[in-house]
C-alpha positions as a LaTeX table, in Angstrom:
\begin{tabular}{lrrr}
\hline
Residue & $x$ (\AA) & $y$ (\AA) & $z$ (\AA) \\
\hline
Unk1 & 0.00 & 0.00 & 0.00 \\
Unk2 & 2.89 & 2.35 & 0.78 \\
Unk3 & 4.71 & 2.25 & $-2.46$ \\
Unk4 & 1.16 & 2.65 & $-4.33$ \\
Unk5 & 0.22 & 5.74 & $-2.09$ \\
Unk6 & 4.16 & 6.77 & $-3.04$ \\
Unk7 & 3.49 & 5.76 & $-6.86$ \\
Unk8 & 0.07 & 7.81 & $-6.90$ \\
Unk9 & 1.37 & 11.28 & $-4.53$ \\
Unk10 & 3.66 & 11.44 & $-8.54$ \\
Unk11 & 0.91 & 9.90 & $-10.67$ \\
Unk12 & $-2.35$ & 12.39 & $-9.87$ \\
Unk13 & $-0.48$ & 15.86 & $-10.30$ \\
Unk14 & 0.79 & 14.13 & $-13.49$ \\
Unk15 & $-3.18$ & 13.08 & $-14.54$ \\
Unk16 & $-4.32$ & 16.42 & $-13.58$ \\
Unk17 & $-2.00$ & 18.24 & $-15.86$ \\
Unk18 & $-2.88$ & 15.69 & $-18.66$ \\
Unk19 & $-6.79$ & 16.71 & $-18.46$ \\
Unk20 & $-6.27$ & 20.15 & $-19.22$ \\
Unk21 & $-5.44$ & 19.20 & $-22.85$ \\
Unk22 & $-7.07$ & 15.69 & $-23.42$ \\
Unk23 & $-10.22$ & 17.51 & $-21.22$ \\
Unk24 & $-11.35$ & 15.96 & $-17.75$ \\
Unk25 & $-14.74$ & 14.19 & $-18.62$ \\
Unk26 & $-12.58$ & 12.42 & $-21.84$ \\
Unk27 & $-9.71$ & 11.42 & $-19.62$ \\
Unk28 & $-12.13$ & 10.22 & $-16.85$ \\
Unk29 & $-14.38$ & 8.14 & $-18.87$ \\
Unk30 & $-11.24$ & 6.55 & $-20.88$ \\
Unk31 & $-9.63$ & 5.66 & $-17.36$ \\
Unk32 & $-12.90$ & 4.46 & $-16.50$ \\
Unk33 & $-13.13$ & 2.10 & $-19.08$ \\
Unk34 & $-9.28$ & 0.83 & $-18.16$ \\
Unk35 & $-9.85$ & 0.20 & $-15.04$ \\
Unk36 & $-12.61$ & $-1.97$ & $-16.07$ \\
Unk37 & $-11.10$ & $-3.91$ & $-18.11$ \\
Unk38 & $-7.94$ & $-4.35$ & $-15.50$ \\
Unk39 & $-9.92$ & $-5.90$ & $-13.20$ \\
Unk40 & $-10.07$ & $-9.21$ & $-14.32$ \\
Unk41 & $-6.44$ & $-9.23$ & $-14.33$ \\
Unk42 & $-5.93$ & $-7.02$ & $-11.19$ \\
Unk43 & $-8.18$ & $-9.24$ & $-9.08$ \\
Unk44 & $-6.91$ & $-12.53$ & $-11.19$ \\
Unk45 & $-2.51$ & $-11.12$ & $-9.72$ \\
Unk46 & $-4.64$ & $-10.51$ & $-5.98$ \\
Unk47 & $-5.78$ & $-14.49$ & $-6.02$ \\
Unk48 & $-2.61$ & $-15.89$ & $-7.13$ \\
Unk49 & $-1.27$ & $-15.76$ & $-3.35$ \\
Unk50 & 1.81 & $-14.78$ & $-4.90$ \\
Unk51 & 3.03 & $-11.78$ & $-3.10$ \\
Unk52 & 5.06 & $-10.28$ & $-5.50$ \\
Unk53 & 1.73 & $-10.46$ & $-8.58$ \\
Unk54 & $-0.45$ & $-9.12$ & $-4.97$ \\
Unk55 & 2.16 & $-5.82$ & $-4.82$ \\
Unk56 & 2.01 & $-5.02$ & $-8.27$ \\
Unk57 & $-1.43$ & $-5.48$ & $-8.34$ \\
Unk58 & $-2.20$ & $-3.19$ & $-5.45$ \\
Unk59 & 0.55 & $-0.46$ & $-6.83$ \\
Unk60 & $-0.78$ & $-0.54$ & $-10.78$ \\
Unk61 & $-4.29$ & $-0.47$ & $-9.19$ \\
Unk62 & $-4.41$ & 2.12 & $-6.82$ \\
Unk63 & $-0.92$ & 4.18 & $-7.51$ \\
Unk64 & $-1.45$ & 4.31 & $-11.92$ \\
Unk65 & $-4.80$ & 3.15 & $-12.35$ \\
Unk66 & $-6.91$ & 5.39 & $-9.83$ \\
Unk67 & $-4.89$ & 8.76 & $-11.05$ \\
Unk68 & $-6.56$ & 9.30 & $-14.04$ \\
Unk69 & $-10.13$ & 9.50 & $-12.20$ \\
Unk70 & $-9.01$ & 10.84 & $-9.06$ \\
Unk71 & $-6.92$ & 13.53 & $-10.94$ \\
Unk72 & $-8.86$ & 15.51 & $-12.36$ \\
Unk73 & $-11.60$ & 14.74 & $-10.20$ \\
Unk74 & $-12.16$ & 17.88 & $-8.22$ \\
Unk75 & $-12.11$ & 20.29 & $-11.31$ \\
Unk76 & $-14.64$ & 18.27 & $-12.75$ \\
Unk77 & $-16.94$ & 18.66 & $-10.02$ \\
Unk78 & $-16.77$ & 22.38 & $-10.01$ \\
Unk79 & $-17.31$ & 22.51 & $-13.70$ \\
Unk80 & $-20.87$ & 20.45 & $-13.05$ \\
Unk81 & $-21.96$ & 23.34 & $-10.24$ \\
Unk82 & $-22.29$ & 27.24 & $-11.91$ \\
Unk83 & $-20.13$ & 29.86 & $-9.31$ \\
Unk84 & $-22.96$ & 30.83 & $-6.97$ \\
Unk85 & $-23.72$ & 27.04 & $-5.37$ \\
Unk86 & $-20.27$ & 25.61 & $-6.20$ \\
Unk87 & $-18.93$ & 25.08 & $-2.69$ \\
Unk88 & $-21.85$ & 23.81 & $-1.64$ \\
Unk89 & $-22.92$ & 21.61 & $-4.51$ \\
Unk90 & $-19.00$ & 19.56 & $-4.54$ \\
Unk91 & $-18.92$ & 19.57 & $-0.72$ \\
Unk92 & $-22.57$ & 17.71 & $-0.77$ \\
Unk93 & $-20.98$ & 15.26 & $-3.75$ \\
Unk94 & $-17.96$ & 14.14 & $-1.94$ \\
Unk95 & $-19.70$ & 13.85 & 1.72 \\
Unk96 & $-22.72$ & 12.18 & 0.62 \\
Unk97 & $-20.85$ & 9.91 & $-1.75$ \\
Unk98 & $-18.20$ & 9.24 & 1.61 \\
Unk99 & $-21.30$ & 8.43 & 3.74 \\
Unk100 & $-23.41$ & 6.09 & 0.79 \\
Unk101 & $-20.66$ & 4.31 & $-0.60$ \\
Unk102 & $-16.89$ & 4.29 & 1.65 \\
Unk103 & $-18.83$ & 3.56 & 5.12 \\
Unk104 & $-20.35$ & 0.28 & 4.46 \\
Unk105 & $-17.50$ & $-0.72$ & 2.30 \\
Unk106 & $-15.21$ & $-2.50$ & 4.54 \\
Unk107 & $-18.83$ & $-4.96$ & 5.71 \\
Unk108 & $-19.44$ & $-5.51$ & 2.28 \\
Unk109 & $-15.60$ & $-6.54$ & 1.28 \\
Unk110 & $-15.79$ & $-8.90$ & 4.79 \\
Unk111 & $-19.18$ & $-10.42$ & 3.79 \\
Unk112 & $-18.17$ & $-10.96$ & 0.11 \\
Unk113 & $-15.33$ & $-12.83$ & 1.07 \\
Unk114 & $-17.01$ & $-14.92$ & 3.99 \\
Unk115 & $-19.79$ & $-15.74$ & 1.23 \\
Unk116 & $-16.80$ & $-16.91$ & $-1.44$ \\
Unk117 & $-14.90$ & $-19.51$ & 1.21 \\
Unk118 & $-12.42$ & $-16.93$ & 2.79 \\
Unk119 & $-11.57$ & $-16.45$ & $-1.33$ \\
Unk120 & $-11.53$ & $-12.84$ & $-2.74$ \\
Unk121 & $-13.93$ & $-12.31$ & $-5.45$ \\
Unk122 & $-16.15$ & $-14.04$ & $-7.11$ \\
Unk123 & $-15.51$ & $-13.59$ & $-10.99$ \\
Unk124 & $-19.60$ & $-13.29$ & $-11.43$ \\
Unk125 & $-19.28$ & $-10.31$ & $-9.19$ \\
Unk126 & $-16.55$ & $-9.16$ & $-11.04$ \\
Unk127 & $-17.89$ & $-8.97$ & $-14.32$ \\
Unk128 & $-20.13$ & $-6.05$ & $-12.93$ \\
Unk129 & $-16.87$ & $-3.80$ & $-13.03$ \\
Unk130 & $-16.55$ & $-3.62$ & $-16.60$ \\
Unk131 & $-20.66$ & $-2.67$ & $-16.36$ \\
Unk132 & $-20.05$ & $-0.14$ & $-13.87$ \\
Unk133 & $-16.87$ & 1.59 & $-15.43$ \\
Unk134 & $-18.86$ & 2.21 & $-19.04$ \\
Unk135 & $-22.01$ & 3.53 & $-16.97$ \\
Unk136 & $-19.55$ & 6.30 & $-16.00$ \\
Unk137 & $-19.18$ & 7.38 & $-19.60$ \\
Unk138 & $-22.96$ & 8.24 & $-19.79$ \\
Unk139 & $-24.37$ & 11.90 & $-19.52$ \\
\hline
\end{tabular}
């Protein structure tokens, strides 16, 4: 986890300097649909119980992978709000999406893996990623 959080503290300036000329929403829906598509490997190099696959894994996922969303994320959330309800419309999308979706993340990672026999993912489950990455492209 360090050397991802090491890889990505280089990797985010980097994506957020590469929106300005590719633009945000193209860069975030292209990264959107690699990160779907990495996950059956990603999750495939976290299963192998090979330490070395797990540690690239975790550094390509969070440290290269995430950058390109989480970027150029924050300038594309003031560019959905006009000037006069900005703060309050990008402070309401990053604490209600905190509160929906990062609280009861940890249960549902702990019952996932309780439900698949102490294994990590399911590859059924899975194959909602790719889903869920090109539903980000829409609007």
């Amino acid at each position: 986890m360090t050397a991802a959080a090491v890889v990505l503290i280089f990797t985010t300036p980097l994506a957020a300097a590469c929106s300005d000329p590719i633009g945000r929403r193209r860069l975030f829906g292209i990264a959107a649909l690699v990160n779907g598509a990495a996950a059956f490997p990603l999750f495939w190099m976290l299963q192998s119980r090979n330490f070395t696959l797990a540690a690239i894994a975790l550094v390509l996922s969070i440290g290269v992978l995430w950058a390109p969303m989480y970027g150029p994320q924050a300038a594309l959330f003031c560019e959905l709000f006009n000037t006069r309800v900005r703060d309050t419309g990008v402070s309401l999308v990053y604490q209600i999406g905190a509160i929906n979706l990062l609280a009861p993340i940890s249960i549902l990672a702990a019952s996932l893996v309780a439900e698949n026999g102490n294994r990590l993912c399911d590859w059924r489950r899975i194959s909602c990623l790719p889903a869920s990455s090109v539903r980000c492209l829409s609007r």
